[in-house]
C-alpha positions as CSV (number, residue, x, y, z in Angstrom):
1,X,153.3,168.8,88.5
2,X,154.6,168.7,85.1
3,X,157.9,167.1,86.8
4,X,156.5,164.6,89.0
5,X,154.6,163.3,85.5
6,X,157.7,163.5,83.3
7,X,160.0,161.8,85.7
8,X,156.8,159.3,86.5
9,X,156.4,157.9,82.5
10,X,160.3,158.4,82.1
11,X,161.7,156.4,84.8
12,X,159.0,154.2,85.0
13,X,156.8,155.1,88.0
14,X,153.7,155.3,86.4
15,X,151.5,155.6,83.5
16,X,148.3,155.9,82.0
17,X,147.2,152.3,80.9
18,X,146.3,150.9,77.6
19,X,148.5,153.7,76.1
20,X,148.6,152.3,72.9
21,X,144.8,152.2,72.7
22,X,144.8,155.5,73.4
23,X,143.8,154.7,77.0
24,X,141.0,154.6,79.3
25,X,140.4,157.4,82.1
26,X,140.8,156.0,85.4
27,X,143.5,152.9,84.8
28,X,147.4,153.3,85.7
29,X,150.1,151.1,85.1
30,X,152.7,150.8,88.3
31,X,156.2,150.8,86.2
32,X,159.3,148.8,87.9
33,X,160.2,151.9,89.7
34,X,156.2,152.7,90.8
35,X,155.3,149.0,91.6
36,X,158.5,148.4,93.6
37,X,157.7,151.6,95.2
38,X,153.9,150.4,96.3
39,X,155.1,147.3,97.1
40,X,157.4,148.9,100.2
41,X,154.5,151.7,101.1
42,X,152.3,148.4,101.5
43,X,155.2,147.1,103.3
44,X,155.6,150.0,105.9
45,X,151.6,149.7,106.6
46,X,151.6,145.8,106.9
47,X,154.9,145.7,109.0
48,X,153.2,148.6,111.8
49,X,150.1,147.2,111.8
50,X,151.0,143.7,112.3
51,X,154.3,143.9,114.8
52,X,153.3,146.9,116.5
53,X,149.5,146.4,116.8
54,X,149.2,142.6,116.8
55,X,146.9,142.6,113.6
56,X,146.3,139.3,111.7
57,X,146.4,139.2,107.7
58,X,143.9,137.9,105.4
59,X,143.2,137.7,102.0
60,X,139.7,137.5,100.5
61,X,138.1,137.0,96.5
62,X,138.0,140.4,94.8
63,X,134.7,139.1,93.0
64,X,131.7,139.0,95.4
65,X,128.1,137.6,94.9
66,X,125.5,139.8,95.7
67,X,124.1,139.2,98.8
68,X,126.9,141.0,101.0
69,X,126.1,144.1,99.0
70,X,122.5,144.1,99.9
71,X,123.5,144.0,103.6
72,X,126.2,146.2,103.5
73,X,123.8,148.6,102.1
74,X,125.9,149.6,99.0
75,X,123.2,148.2,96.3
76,X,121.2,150.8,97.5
77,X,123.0,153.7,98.8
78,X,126.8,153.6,97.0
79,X,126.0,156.3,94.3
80,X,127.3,159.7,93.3
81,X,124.7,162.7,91.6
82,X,125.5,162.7,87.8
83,X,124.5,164.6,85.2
84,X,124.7,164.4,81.8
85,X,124.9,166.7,78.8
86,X,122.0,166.2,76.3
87,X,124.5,167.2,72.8
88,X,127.4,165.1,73.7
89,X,126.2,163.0,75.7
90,X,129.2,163.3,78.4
91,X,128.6,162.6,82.0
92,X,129.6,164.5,85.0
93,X,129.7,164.6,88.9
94,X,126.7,166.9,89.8
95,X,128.8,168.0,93.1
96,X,132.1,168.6,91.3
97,X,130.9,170.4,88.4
98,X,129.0,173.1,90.8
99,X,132.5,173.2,93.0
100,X,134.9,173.5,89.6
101,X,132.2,176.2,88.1
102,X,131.2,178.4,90.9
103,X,133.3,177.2,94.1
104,X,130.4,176.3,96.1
105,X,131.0,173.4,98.5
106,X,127.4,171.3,98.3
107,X,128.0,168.6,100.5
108,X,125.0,166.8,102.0
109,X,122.3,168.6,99.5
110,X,119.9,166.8,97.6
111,X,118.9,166.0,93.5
112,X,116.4,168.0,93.7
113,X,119.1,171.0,95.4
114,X,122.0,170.4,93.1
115,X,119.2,170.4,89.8
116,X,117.9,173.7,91.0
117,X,121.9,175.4,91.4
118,X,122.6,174.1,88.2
119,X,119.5,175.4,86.3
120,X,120.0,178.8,88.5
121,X,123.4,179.2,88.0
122,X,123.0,178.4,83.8
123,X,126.2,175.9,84.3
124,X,126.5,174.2,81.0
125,X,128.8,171.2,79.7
126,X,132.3,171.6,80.4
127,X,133.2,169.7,77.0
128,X,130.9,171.3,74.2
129,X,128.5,174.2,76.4
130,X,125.7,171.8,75.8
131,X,122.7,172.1,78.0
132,X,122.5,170.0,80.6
133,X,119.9,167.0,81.7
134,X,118.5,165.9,85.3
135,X,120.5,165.1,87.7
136,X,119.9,161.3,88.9
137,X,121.7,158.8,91.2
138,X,124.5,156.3,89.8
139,X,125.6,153.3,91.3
140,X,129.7,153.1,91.2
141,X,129.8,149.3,91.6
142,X,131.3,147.4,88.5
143,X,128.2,144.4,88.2
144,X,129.2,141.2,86.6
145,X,128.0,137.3,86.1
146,X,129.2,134.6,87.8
147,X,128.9,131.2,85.7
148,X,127.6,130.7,82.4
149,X,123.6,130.0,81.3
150,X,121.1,130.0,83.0
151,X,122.7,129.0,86.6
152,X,124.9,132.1,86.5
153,X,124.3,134.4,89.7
154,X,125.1,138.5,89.8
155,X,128.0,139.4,91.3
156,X,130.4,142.3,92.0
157,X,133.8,143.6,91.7
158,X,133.9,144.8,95.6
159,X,134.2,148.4,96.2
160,X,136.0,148.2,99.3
161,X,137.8,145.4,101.2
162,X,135.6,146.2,104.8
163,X,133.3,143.9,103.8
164,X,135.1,140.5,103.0
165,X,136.7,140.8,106.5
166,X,133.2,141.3,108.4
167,X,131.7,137.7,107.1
168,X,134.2,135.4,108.2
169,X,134.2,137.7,111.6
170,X,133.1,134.6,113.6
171,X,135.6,132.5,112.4
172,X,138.2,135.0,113.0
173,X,137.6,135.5,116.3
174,X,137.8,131.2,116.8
175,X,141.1,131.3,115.5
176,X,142.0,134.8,117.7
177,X,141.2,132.9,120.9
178,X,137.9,134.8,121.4
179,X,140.0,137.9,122.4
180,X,138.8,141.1,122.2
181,X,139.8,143.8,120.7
182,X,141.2,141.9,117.5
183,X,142.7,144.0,114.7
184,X,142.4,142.1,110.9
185,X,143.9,143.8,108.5
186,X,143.7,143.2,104.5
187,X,145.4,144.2,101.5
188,X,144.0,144.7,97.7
189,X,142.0,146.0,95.0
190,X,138.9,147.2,95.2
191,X,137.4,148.7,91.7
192,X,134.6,152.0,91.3
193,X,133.0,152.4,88.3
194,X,134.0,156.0,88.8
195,X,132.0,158.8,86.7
196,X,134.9,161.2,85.3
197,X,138.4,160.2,87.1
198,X,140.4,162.6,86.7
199,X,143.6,163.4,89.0
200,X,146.0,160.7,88.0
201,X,146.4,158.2,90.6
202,X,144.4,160.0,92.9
203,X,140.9,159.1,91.7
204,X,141.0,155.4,90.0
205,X,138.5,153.0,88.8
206,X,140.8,150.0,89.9
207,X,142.7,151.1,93.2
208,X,144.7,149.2,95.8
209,X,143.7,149.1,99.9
210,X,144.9,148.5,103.1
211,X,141.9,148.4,105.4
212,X,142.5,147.2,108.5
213,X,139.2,146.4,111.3
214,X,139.5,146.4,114.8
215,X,136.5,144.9,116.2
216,X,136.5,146.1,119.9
217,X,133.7,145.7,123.1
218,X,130.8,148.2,122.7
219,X,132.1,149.9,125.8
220,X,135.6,150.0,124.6
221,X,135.7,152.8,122.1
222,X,137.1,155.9,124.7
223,X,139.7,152.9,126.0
224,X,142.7,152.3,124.2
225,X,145.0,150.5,126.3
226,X,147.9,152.4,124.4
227,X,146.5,155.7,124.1
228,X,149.5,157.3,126.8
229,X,152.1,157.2,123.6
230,X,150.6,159.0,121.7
231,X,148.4,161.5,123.6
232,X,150.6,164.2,123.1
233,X,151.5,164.5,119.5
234,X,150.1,167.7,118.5
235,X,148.9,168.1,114.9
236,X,146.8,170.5,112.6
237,X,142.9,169.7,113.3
238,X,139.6,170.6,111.7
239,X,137.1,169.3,113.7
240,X,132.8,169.5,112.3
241,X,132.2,172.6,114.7
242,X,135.3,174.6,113.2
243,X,134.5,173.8,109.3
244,X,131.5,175.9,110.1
245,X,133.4,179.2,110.4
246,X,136.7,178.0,108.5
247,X,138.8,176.1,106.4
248,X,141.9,176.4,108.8
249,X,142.8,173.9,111.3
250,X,144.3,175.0,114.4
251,X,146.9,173.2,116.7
252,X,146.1,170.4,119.0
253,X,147.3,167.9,121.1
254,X,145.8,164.4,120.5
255,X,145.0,164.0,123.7
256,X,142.6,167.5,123.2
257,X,140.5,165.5,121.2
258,X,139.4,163.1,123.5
259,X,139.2,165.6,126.6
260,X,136.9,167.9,124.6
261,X,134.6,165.2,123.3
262,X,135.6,166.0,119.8
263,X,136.6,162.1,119.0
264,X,137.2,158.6,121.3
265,X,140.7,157.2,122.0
266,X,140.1,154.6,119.4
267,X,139.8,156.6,116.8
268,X,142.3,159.3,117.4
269,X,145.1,156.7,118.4
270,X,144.7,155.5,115.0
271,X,144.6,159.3,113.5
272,X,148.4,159.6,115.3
273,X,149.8,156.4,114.3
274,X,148.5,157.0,110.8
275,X,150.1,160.2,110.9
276,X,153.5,158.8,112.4
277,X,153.7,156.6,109.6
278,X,153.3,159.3,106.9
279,X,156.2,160.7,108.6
280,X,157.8,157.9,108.3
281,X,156.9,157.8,104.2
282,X,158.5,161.0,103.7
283,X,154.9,163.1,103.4
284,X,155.3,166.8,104.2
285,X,153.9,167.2,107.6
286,X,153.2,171.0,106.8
287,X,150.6,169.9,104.1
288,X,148.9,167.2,106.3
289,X,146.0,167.8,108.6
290,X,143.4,165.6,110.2
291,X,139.9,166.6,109.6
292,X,136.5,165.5,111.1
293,X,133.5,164.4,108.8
294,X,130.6,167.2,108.9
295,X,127.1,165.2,109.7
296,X,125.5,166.0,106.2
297,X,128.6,164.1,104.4
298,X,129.1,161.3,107.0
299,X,128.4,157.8,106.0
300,X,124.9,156.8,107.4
301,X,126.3,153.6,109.0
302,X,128.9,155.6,111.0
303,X,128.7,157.3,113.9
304,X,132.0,159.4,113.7
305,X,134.4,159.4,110.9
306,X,137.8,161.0,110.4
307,X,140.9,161.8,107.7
308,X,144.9,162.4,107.3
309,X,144.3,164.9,104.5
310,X,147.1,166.0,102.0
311,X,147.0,169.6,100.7
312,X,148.5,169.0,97.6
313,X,149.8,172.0,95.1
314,X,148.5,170.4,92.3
315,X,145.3,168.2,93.0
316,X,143.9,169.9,95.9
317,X,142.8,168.3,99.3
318,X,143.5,164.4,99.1
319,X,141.9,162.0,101.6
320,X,145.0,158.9,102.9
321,X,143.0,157.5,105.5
322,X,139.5,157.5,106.8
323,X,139.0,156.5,110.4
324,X,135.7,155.4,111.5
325,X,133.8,154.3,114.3
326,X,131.3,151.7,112.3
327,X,129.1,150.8,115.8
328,X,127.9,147.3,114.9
329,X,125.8,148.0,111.8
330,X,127.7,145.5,109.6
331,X,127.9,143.1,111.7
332,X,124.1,143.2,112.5
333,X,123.3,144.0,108.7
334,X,125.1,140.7,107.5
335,X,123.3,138.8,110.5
336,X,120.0,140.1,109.3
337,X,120.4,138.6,105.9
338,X,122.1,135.7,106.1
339,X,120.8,134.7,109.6
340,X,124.4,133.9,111.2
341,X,124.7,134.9,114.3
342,X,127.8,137.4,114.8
343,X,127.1,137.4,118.6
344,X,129.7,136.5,120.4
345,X,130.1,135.0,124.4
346,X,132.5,137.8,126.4
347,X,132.9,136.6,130.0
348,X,129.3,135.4,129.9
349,X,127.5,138.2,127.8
350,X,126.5,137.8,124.6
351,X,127.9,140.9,122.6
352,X,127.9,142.3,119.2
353,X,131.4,143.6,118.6
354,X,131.3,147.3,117.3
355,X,134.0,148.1,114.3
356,X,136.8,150.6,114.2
357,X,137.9,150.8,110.8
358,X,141.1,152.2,109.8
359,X,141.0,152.8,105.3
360,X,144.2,153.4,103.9
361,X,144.4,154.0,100.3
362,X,147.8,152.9,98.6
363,X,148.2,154.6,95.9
364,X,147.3,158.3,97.2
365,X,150.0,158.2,99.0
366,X,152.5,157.4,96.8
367,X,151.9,160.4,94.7
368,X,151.9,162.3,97.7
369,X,155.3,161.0,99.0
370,X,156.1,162.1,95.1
371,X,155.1,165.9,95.5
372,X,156.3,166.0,99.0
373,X,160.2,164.7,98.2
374,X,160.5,166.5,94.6
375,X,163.6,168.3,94.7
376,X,165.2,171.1,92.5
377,X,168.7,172.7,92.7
378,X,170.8,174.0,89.8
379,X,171.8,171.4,88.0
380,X,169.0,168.5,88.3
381,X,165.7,167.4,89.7
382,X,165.6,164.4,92.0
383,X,163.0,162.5,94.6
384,X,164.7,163.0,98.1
385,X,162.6,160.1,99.3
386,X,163.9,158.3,102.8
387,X,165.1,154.9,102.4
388,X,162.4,152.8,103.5
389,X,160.0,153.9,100.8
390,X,162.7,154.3,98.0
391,X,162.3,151.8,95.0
392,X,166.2,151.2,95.4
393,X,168.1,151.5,98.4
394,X,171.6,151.3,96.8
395,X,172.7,151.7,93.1
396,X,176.5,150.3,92.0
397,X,178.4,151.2,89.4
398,X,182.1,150.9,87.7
399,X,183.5,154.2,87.0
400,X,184.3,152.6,82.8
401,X,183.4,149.4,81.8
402,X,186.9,148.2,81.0
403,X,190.4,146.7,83.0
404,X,188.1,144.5,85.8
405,X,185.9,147.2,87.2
406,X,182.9,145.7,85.9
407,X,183.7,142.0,87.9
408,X,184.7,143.8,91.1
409,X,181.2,145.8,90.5
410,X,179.3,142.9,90.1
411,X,180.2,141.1,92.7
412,X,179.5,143.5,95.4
413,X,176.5,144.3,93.9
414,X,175.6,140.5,94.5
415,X,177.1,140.9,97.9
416,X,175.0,143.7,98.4
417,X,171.8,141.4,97.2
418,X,172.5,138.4,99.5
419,X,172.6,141.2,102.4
420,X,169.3,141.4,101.6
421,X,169.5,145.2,100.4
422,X,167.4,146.2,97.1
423,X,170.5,147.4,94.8
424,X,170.6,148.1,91.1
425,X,173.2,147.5,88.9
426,X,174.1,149.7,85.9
427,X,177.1,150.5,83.8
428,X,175.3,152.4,80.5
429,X,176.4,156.0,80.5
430,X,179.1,158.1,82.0
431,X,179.5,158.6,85.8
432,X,177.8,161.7,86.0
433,X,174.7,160.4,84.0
434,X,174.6,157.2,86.0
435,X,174.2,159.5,89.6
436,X,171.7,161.7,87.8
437,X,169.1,158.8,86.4
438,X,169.3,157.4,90.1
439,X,168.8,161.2,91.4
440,X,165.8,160.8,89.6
441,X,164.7,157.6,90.7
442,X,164.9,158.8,94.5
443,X,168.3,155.7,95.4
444,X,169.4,157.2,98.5
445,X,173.1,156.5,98.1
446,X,175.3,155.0,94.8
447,X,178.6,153.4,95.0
448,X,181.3,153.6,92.4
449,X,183.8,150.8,91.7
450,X,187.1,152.7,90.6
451,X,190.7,152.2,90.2
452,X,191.6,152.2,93.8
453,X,189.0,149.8,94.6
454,X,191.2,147.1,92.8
455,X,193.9,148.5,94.6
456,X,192.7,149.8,98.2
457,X,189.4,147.4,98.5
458,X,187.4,150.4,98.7
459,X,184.8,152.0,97.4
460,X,182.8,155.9,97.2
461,X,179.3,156.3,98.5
462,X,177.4,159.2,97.1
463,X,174.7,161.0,99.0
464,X,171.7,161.8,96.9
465,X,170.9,165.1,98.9
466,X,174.2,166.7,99.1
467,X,176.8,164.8,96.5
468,X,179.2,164.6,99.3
469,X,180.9,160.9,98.9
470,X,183.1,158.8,101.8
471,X,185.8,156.1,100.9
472,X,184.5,153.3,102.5
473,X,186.5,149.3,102.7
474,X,184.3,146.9,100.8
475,X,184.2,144.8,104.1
476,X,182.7,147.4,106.1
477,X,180.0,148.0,103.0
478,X,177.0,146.6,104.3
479,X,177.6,147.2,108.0
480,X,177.8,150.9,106.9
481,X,175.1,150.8,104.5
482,X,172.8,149.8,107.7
483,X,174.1,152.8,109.8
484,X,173.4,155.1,106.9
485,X,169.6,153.6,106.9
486,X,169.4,153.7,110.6
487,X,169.8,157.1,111.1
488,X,173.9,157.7,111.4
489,X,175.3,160.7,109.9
490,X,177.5,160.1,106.4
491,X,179.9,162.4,107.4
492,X,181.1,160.1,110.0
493,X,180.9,156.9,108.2
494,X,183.8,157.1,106.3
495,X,186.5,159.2,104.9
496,X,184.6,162.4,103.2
497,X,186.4,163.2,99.6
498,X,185.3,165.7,97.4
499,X,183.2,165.6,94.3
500,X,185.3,164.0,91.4
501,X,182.4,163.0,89.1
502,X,182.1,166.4,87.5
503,X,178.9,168.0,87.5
504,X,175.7,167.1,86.6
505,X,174.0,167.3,83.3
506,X,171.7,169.8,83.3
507,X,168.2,169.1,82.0
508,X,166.9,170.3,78.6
């Protein structure tokens, strides 16, 4: 952990905000490495969901008024059990504090149940042994004003994106040519006045989202017209009957699911395509595991929810996605209030669509694609993450910055660019310090302009994972750059010379 933070702040994943206000728990800061990072983990999501599953994009205010929140139910209902101590006044997750102090899962038990463990169990304040008050509900939604005097109206920073996409469902479904089932998906922030975020980027007040809502036929949810592809992808499961007896998942095939009633094709299709594209991130598939929502901690508007969990060495078990089947209660809930009518005419019956939601968080998985591709050998530590999530794809440099190698350098770097490949540029430091800051920085492959270049119109490509380099003809660059990306081996691409760059700094 203490590497995945160093290398974070020094290469400029991430960092804790307002820094030089000594900060506020709960706030990051996406460096150029960390935002251009997120930018291609949104990237991956958007370009599946969209090409592959025919979803449309939309994009909706992050500041609500009130009214949707009073449907939705979260006004009433979106609260964690706090407790605070009465000497220093700090405030606490009731549920956590029990789990941290005396490893007791309470999930789904009541104030007055979590005041009486606590009084039982004598479990003071973490932060000063203080005795500790009642435990009361708290409402995580950041509540604001829209307008000035008197005409200003309430209004909220939304806690989730869901919402925004379920108004404009009628419209939506105009401009989808009334075809059912029709996939929307969304992008963006969502903010929760969280109590005591701890966990870096895995518990945020201000977060990003991809939430994507497929509103399907009441009758459709054990269809999915694709289900075949994926039915036998077998993965780690935990389904709300096994968490009874155990924490560990056993071995299924997707298509088990749905034969033993445990889950409907809708939602475990999305469950394997979510879990093909953490593949695809570079997640460690030996710490992922799908799990089933036990009844007690279930949402009350759904009426069977799922998650890709991460089991990660440092943080514990992280949620990525959460799959639910949503019935039609938003729908019907935003109907109620506003008196819309979300029915819509499907060859002559008037329907209410029902919901299949599929939540991805954003930056979750970033840090887990983080743990998962830190790598340690002798001489360095570096992020062995695959090319499509990597901040840089490509890194050039001239071996000294004298006799033309920094011209030749520059211009296939913007050679490089126009190809449309994300390549950095960089000529400060020796040879073998340039390779180690991009080790570092997770760039697949860096090329190095030398003498022969000039001479041979070549150039060497370095492989991040092993050091091995080819001598490759600056023509044939991007053409085997694409290979490399596509899947070919490196070995083959070129002309395999030995290491010449000396050997890498080791860390102090």
């Amino acid at each position: 952990m203490a590497d995945v933070l160093d290398i974070a702040k020094r290469r400029g994943f991430f960092w804790p905000s307002f820094e030089i206000y000594q900060g506020c728990s709960g706030f990051y800061t996406y460096g150029p490495l960390g935002a251009l990072m997120k930018l291609r983990i949104e990237n991956l999501i958007r370009e599946y969901y969209m090409i592959q599953e025919g979803c449309v994009l939309i994009e909706a205010p992050i500041l609500t008024t009130e009214d949707p929140w009073v449907a939705s139910g979260h006004i009433e209902s979106f609260t964690d059990m706090t407790i605070e101590c009465q000497k220093c006044g700090e405030a606490y997750r009731a549920d956590q504090l029990i789990e941290e102090k005396i490893g007791k899962d309470v999930e789904g038990l009541g104030l007055g149940e979590i005041q009486k463990i606590i009084k039982d169990k004598k479990i003071t304040c973490p932060k000063c042994s203080g005795v500790l008050g009642n435990v009361y509900d708290y409402n995580l939604m950041f509540k604001t004003y829209i307008g000035p005097g008197k005409n200003k109206i309430s209004g909220y920073l939304r806690p989730e994106t869901a919402q925004t996409t379920y108004m404009p469902f009628k419209r939506l479904y105009e401009l989808g040519r009334r075809k059912l089932p029709l996939g929307i998906i969304q992008f963006g922030k969502s903010f929760r006045n969280e109590i005591s975020p701890r966990k870096g980027l895995v518990r945020l007040r201000e977060f990003s989202q991809a939430e994507v809502q497929f509103f399907i036929h009441p009758k459709q949810r054990d269809n999915h017209p694709r289900f075949s592809e994926v039915k036998n992808l077998k993965v780690p499961v935990l389904t709300k009957q096994d968490q009874k007896k155990t924490q560990k998942p056993r071995m299924m095939k997707i298509g088990e699911l749905v034969k033993k009633k445990f889950a409907s094709e809708f939602i475990t299709y999305f469950l394997a395509r979510s879990w093909q594209i953490y593949m695809q991130m570079g997640i460690d598939p030996k710490k992922l595991r799908l799990r089933q929502h036990k009844d007690e901690e279930r949402c009350f508007y759904s009426k069977d929810t799922w998650d890709v969990e991460f089991l990660s060495d440092n943080y514990g078990r992280i949620e990525l996605v959460g799959i639910a089947d949503r019935t039609d209660y938003d729908l019907k809930r935003h109907m109620g209030l506003s008196r819309q009518d979300m029915k819509v005419d499907w060859n002559g019956e008037k329907i209410i669509p029902r919901v299949i939601e599929v939540a991805y968080g954003i930056d979750r998985p970033l840090f887990c694609v983080m743990e998962s591709c830190l790598r340690e050998d002798r001489d360095r530590v570096y992020f062995a993450f695959p090319p499509r999530v990597s901040p840089y794809q490509v890194a050039v440099f001239p071996l000294v910055r004298k006799n033309g190698l920094p011209k030749l350098a520059r211009s296939i770097f913007e050679m490089l660019r126009r190809c449309g490949f994300l390549v950095l540029y960089d000529e400060t430091g020796s040879i073998g310090r340039l390779y180690y800051r991009q080790d570092e920085a997770g760039t697949p492959y860096c090329i190095t302009i030398d003498y022969d270049s000039k001479k041979k119109e070549d150039v060497t490509i370095r492989n991040r994972d092993n050091q091995k380099q080819i001598r490759v003809k600056i023509k044939k660059l991007p053409g085997v750059l694409r290979g490399l990306f596509e899947g070919e081996k490196f070995e083959t691409l070129g002309r395999v010379i030995k290491q010449t760059a000396g050997k890498q700094k080791s860390r102090k």
